[in-house]
C-alpha positions as CSV (number, residue, x, y, z in Angstrom):
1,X,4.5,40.7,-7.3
2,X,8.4,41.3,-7.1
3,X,10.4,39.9,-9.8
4,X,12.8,38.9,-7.9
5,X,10.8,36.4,-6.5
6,X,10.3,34.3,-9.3
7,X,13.7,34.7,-11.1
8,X,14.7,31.3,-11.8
9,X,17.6,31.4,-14.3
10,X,19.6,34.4,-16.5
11,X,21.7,34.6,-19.9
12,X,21.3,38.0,-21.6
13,X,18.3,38.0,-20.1
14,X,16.0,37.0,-16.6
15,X,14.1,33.9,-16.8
16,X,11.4,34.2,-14.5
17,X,8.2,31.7,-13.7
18,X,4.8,32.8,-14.4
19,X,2.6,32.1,-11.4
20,X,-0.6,32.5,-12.8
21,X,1.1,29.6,-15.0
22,X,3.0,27.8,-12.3
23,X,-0.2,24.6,-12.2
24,X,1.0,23.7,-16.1
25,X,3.1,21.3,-14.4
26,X,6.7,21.2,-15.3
27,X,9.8,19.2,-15.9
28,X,13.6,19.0,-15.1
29,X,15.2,17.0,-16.6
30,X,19.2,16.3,-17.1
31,X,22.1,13.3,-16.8
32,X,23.6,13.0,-13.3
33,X,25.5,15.7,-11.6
34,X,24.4,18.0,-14.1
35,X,22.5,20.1,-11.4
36,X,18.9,18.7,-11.5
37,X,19.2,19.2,-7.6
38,X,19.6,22.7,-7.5
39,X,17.3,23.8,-10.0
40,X,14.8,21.9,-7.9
41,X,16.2,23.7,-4.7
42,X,15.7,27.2,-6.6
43,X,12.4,26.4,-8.1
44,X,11.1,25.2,-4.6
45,X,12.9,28.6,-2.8
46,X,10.9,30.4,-5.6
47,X,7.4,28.5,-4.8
48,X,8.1,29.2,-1.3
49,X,9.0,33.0,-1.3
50,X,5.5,33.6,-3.3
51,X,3.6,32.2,-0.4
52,X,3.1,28.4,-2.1
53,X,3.5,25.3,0.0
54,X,6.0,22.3,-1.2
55,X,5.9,19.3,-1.7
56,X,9.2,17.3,-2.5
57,X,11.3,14.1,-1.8
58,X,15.0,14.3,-0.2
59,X,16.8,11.2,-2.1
60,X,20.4,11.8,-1.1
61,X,19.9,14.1,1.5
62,X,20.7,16.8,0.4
63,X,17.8,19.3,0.1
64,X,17.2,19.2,4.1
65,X,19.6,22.3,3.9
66,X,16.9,24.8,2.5
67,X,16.1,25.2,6.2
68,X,19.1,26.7,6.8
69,X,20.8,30.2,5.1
70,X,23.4,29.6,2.9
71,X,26.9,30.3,3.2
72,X,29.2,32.3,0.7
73,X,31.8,30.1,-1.3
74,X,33.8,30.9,-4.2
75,X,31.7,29.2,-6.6
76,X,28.6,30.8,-5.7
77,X,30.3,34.0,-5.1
78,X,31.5,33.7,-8.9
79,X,27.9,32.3,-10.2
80,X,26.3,35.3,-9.1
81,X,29.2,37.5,-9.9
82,X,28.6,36.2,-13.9
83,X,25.3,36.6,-13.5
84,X,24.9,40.0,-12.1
85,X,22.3,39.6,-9.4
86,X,22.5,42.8,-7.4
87,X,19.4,41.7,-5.3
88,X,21.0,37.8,-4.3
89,X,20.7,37.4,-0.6
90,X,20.9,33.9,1.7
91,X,18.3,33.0,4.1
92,X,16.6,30.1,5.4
93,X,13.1,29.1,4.4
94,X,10.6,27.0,7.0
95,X,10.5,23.1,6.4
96,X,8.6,20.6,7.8
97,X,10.3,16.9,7.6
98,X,8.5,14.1,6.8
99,X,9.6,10.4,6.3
100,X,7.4,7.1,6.5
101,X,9.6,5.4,8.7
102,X,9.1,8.0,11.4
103,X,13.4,7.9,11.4
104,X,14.1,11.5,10.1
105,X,10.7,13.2,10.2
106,X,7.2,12.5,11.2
107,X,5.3,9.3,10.1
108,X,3.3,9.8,7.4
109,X,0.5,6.9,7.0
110,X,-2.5,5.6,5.5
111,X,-5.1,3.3,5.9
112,X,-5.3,0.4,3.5
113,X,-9.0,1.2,2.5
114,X,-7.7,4.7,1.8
115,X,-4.8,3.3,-0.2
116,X,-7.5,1.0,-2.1
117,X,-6.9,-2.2,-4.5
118,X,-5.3,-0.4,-7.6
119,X,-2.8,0.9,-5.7
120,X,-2.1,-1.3,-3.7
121,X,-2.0,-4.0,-6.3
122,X,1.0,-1.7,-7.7
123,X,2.9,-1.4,-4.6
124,X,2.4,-5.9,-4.0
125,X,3.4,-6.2,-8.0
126,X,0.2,-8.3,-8.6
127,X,-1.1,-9.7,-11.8
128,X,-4.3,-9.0,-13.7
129,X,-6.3,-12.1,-12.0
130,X,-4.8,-11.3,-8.2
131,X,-5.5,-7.7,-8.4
132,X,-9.1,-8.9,-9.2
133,X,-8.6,-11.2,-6.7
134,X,-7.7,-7.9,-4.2
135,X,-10.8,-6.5,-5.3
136,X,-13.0,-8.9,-4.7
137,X,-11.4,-8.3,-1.1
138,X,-12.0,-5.2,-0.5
139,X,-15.4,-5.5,-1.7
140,X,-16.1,-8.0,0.4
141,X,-15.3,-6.0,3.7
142,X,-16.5,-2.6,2.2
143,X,-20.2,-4.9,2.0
144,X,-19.6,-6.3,5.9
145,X,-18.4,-2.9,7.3
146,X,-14.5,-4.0,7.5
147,X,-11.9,-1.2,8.1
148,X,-8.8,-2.0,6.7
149,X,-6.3,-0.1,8.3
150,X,-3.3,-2.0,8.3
151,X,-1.0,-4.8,7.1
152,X,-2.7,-7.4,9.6
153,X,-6.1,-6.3,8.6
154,X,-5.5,-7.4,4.8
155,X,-3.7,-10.5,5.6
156,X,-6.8,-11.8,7.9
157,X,-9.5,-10.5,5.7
158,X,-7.5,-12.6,3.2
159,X,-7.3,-15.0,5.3
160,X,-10.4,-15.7,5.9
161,X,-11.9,-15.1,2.3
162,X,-9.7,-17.7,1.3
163,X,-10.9,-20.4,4.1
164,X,-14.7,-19.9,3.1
165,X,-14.1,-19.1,-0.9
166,X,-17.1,-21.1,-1.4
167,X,-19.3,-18.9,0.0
168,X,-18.3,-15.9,-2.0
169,X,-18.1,-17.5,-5.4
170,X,-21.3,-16.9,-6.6
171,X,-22.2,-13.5,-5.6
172,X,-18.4,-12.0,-6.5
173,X,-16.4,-14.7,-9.0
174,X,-13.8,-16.8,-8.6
175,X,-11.6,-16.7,-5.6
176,X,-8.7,-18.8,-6.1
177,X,-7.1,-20.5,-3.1
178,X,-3.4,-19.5,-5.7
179,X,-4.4,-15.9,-6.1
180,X,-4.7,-15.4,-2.4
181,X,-1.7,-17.4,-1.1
182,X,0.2,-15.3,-3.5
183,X,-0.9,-12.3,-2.3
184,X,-0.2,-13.0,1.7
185,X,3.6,-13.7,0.0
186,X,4.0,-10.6,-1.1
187,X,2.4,-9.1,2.1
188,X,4.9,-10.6,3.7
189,X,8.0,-9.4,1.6
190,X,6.1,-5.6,1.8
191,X,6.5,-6.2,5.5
192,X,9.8,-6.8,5.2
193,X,10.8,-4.4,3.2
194,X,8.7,-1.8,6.1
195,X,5.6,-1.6,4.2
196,X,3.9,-2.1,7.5
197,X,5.2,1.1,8.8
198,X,3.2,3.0,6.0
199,X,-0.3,1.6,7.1
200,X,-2.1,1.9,10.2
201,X,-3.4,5.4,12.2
202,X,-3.6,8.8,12.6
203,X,-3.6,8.3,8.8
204,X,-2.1,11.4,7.3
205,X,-4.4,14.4,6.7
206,X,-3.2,16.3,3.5
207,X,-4.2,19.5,4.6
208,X,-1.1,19.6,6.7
209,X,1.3,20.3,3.6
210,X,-0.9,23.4,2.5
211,X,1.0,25.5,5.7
212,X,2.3,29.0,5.6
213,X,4.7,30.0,8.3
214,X,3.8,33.5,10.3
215,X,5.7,35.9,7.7
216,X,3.3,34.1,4.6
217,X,6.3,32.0,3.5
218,X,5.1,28.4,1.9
219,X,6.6,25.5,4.1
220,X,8.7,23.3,2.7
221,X,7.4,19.5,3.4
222,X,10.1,17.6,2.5
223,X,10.1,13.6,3.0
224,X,13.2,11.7,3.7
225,X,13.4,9.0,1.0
226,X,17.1,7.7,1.0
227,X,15.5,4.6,3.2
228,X,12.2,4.5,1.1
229,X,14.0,4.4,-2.0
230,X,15.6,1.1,-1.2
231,X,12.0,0.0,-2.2
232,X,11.3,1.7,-5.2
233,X,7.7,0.4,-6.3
234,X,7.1,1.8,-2.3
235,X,8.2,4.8,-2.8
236,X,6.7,4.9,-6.6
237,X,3.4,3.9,-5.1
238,X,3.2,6.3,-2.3
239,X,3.8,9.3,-4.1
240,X,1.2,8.8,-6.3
241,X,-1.1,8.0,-3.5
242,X,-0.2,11.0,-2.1
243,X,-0.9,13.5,-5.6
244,X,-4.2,11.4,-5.9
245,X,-5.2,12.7,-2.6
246,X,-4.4,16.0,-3.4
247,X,-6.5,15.3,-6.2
248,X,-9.5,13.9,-4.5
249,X,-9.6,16.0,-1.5
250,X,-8.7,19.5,-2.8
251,X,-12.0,21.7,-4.5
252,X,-12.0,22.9,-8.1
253,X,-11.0,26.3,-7.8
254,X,-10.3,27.8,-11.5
255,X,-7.4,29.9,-12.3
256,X,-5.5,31.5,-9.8
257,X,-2.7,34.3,-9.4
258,X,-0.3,31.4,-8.1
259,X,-0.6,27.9,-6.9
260,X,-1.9,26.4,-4.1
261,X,0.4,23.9,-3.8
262,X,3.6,22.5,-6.2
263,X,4.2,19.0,-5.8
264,X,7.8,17.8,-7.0
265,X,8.2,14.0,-7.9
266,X,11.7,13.1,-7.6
267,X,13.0,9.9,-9.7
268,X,9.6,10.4,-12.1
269,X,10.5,6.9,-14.0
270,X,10.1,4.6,-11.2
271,X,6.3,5.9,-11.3
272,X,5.9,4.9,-15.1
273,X,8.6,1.7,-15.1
274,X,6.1,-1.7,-16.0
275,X,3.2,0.3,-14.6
276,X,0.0,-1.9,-16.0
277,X,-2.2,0.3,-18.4
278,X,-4.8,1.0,-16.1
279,X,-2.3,2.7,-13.8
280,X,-1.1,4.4,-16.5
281,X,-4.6,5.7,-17.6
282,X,-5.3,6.8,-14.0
283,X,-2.0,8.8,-13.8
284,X,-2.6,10.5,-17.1
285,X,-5.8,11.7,-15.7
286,X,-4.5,13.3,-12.3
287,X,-1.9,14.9,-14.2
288,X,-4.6,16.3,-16.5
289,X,-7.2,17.7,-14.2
290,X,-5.3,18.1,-11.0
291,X,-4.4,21.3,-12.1
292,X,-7.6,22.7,-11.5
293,X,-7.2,21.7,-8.4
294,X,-4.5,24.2,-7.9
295,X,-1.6,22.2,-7.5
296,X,1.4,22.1,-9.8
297,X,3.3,19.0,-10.8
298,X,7.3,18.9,-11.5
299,X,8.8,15.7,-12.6
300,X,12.1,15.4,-11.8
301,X,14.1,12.2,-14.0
302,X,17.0,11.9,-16.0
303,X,15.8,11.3,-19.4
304,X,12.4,13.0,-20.7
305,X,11.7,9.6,-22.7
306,X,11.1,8.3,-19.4
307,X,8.2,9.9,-19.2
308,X,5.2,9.0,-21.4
309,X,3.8,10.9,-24.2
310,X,0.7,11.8,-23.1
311,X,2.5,12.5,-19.7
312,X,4.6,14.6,-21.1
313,X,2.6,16.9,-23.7
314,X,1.1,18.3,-20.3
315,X,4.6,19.7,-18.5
316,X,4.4,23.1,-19.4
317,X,7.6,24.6,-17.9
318,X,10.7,22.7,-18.7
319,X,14.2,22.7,-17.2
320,X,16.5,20.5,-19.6
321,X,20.5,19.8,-18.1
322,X,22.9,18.5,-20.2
323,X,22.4,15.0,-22.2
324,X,24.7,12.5,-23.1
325,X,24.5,11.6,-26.4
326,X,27.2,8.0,-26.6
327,X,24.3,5.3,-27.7
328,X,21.7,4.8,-30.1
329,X,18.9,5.7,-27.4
330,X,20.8,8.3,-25.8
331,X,20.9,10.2,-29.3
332,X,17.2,9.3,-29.8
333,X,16.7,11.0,-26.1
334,X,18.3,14.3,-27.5
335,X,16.1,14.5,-30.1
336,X,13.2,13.8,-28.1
337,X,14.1,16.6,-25.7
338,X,15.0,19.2,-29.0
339,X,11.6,18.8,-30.4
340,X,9.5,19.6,-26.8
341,X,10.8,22.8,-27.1
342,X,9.2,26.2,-28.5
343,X,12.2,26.7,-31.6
344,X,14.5,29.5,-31.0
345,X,16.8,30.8,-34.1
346,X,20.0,31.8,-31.6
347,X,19.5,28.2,-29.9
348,X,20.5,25.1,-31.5
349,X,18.8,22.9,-29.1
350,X,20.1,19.5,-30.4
351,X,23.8,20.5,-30.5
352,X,23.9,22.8,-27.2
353,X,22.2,20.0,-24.8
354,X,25.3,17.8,-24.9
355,X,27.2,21.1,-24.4
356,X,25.8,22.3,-21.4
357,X,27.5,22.8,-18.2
358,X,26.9,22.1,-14.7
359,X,24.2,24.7,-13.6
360,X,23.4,25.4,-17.8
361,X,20.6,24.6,-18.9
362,X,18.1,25.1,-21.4
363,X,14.7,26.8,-20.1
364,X,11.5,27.4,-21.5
365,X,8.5,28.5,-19.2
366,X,5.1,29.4,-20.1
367,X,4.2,32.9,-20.7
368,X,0.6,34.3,-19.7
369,X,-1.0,33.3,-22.3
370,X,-0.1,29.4,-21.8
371,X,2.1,29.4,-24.8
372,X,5.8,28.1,-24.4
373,X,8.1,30.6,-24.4
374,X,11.2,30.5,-26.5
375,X,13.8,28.0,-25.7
376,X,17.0,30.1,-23.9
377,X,20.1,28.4,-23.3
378,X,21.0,30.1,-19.2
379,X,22.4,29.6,-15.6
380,X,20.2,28.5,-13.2
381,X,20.6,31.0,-10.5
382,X,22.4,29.8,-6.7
383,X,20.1,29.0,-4.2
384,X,19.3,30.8,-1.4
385,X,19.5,28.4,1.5
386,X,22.1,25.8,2.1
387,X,23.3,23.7,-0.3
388,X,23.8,20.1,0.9
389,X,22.4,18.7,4.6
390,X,22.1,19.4,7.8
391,X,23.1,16.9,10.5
392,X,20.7,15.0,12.9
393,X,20.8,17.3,15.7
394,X,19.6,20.2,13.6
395,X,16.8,18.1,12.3
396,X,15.6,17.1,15.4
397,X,15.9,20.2,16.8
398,X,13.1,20.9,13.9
399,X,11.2,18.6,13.8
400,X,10.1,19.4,17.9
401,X,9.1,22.7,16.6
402,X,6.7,22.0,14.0
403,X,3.3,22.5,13.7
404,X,2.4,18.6,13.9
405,X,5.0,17.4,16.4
406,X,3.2,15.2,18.2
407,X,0.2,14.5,15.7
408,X,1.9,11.5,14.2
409,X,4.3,10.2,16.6
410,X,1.8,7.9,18.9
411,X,0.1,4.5,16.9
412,X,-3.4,4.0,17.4
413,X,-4.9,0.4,16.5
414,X,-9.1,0.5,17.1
415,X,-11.0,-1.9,16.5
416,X,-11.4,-3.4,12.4
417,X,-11.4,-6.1,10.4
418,X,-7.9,-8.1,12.4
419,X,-10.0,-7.9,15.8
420,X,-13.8,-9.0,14.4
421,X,-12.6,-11.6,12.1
422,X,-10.1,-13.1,14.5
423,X,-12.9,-13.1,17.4
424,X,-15.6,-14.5,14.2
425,X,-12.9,-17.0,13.5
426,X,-12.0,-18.2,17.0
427,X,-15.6,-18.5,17.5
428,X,-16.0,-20.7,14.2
429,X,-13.3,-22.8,15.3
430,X,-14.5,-23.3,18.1
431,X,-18.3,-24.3,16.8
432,X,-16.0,-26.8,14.8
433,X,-14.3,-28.5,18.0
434,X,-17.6,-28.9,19.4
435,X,-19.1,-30.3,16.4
436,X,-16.1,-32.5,15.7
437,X,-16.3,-33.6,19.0
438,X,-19.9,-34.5,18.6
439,X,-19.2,-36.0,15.8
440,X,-16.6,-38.4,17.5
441,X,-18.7,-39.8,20.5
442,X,-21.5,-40.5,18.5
443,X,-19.0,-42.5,16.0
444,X,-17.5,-44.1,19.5
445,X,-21.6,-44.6,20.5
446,X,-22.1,-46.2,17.6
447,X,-19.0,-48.4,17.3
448,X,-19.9,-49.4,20.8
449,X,-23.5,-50.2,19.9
450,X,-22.2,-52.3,17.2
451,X,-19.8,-54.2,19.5
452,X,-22.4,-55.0,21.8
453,X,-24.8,-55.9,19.3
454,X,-22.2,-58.5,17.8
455,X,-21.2,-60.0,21.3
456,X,-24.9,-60.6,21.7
457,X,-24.8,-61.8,18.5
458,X,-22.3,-64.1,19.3
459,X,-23.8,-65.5,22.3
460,X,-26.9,-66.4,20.9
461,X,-25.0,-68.1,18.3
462,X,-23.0,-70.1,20.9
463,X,-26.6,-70.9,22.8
464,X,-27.9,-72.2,19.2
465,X,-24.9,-74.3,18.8
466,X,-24.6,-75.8,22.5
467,X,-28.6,-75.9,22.6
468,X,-29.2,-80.0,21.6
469,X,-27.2,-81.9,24.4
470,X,-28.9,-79.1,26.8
471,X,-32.1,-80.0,25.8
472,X,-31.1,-83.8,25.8
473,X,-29.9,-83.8,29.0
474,X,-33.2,-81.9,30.5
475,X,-35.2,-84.6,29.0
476,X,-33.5,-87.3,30.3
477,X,-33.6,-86.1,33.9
478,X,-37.5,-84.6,33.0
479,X,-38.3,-87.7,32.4
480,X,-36.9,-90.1,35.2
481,X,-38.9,-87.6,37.5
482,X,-42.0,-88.3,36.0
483,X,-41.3,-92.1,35.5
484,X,-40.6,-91.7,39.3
485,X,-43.9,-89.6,39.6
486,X,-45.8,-92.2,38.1
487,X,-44.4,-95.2,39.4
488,X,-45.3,-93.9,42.8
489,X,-48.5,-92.7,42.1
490,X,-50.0,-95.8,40.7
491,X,-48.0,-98.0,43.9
492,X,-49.5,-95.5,45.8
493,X,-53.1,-96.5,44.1
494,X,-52.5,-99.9,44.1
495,X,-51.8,-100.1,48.1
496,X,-55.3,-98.3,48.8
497,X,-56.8,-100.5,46.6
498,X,-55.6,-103.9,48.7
499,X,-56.0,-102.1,51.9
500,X,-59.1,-100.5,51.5
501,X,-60.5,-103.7,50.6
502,X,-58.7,-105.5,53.6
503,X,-60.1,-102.9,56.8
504,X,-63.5,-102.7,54.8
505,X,-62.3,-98.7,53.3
506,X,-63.7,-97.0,50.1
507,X,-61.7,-97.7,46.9
């Protein structure tokens, strides 16, 4: 393989990066302005010119330029002057843009069961009992055959866990009515902040950042984050979904004569900052066996103390810019950074990484054995593409040639866990209105029963207490009739009697 390829930075002598070495992982590290940036720029240019794809986050804005050659300028003209480099040339390298929000490159998305609870408990800045709360959750629609694709999905499924909790207690724990309601608030701030931009479908394949152009160059993937950034657990979160895919989806493949892949992480302590320990744990181990995998990761952050120990002991190839050294941590940061490096007699690490200039640093790559190689103080060499962005035309302009224009653009909702459980739901509530109305006319059937039965009630009472002058009154005129009955009967009798025996008749 040309040298020149992997020439990364020069003092008395070239610096180059091994690429049978290049999956170690690595580390820049430096104080602002001290030229982090373009030592990411070069190492990417590097990647790309040995046929491995990139991945890496534009913060400011100012890495979208690798697409474009760069221009001669007096400082670069100098740099490479002082540094001798017969064989410098600019040129452009291919880049595909990415960005969540679908604003300055295509959408990249995934599905919530694909971002899973962990994660996502991250990214919502839940506590112990609502991530097991989450969970629960997601067990519960992984057992009923619930996709969770997006934002609307979760809050339903939540939604309606919490409204029959009851049911679930016993054969999944304690679902708190708290835990849930706290977890559709931060839903909603995560919407708000454009979380719900990041879920839904085509969820993002990860295949399509392991591209080569036509000539065998790697493509540059490189995702807008100045927006995402604004939301820094988001962007924290996303990233590392994104390497754990890497990690799940790519096969084992051994040692290889370069990378398949070198994945840059930009801002590297907003990925560690009050992560719980089981995040922590998890990270650890993607870093660890990821590179057998194939892919390389590069940690870009200010101070290497924001990166943890165990983290750390696995970043091979290191990049340190200059330190300041004015407080009691800052100092303890220098010394931190002096002792990670492989000792060098003519390098004083401790004094020299205060001293260091913009574009200095001090280097130490792995040689091809895995050991560290000497710490050298050197220049980082000038990249070969643009330094600083292009403007929006430009991007466009790129973005309508790519490979996936077109893949990601159009939102696709099917059918999941929003659209059964709201039908399920209607359909409960609606079993409820019938039974509560039911329930109401046989109240109103019996209330009426009742009435009737205490106007009956009431009449019979009033007969009982009217019944004695009734009765008295029936008597009296019962019993003129039969005095009258009588009376003429036995006249009746009595006049037959005289008669009879008068005109000689029968008595």
């Amino acid at each position: 393989m040309n040298d020149t390829i992997t020439l990364i930075a020069k003092s008395d002598k070239e610096i180059h990066i091994n690429p049978r070495m290049a999956n170690r992982h690595g580390l820049i590290a430096g104080a602002t302005g001290t030229g982090k940036t373009v030592s990411l720029q070069v190492l990417a240019e590097s990647f790309s010119r040995q046929g491995v794809p990139v991945f890496l986050t534009d913060i400011k804005g100012d890495l979208s330029g690798i697409c474009k050659a760069g221009t001669p300028n007096p400082k670069i003209t100098e740099r490479i002057q002082k540094l001798g480099l017969k064989d410098y040339q600019n040129r452009a390298f291919p880049v595909c843009f990415f960005d969540v929000f679908g604003l300055k490159g295509h959408p990249m998305r995934t599905t919530i069961t694909e971002m899973g609870p962990l994660l996502l408990g991250r990214m919502l800045n839940l506590n112990d009992t609502q991530s097991g709360v989450l969970t629960i959750v997601f067990r519960i629609a992984d057992d009923n055959d619930l996709l969770l694709l997006d934002l609307k999905d979760l809050s339903t499924i939540l939604e309606y866990v919490g409204n029959n909790r009851e049911q679930y207690t016993t054969a999944y724990g304690n679902i708190s009515a708290a835990s849930i309601g706290a977890i559709q608030r931060n839903l909603l701030m995560l919407e708000d902040q454009g979380g719900d931009s990041f879920f839904g479908e085509p969820a993002f394949d990860i295949f399509d950042i392991l591209q080569t152009d036509p000539a065998g160059l790697g493509v540059i993937n490189i995702l807008a984050a100045d927006k995402l950034m604004q939301s820094p657990q988001l962007y924290a979160t996303f990233l590392l979904w994104l390497l754990s895919e890497l990690y799940e989806q790519l096969p084992e493949v051994g040692d290889m004569e370069k990378p398949k892949m070198v994945f840059f992480f930009d801002e590297a302590h907003l990925l560690f900052f009050e992560a719980p320990k089981i995040l922590l744990d998890k990270i650890e181990q993607v870093v660890r066996l990821i590179r057998s995998k194939g892919v390389g990761v590069y940690f870009v952050t200010q101070n290497p103390l924001d990166v943890p120990d165990e983290v750390l002991g696995q970043l091979g190839n290191r990049i340190q810019h200059a330190l300041r050294a004015y407080t009691p941590r800052d100092q303890k940061a220098v010394r931190a950074a002096a002792t990670t490096f492989r000792e060098n007699p003519k390098v004083k690490v401790e004094d020299e990484i205060t001293q260091l200039g913009t574009g200095e640093a001090l280097v130490s790559f792995l040689d091809e054995k895995g050991i560290p190689a000497m710490v050298e103080r050197a220049f980082i060499l000038p990249p070969s593409g643009q330094i600083g962005p292009i403007n929006d035309d430009e991007r466009k302009r790129i973005m309508q040639t790519s490979p996936v224009f077109g893949v990601y653009e159009r939102v696709v909702d099917r059918e999941s866990a929003y659209e059964i459980l709201t039908k399920r739901m209607n359909q409960d509530n609606a079993e409820k209105q019938e039974l509560e109305a039911a329930e109401r006319e046989a109240k109103e059937a019996t209330v009426r029963a009742k009435e009737q039965a205490a106007i009956e009630r009431a009449e019979r009472a009033q007969r009982r207490a009217d019944g004695p002058d009734i009765f008295t009154e029936i008597t009296k005129q019962t019993g003129k009739a039969i005095t009258r009955n009588i009376s003429n009967t036995i006249g009746r009798q009595l006049v037959r009697g005289i008669l009879g025996s008068i005109f000689g008749g029968r008595r």
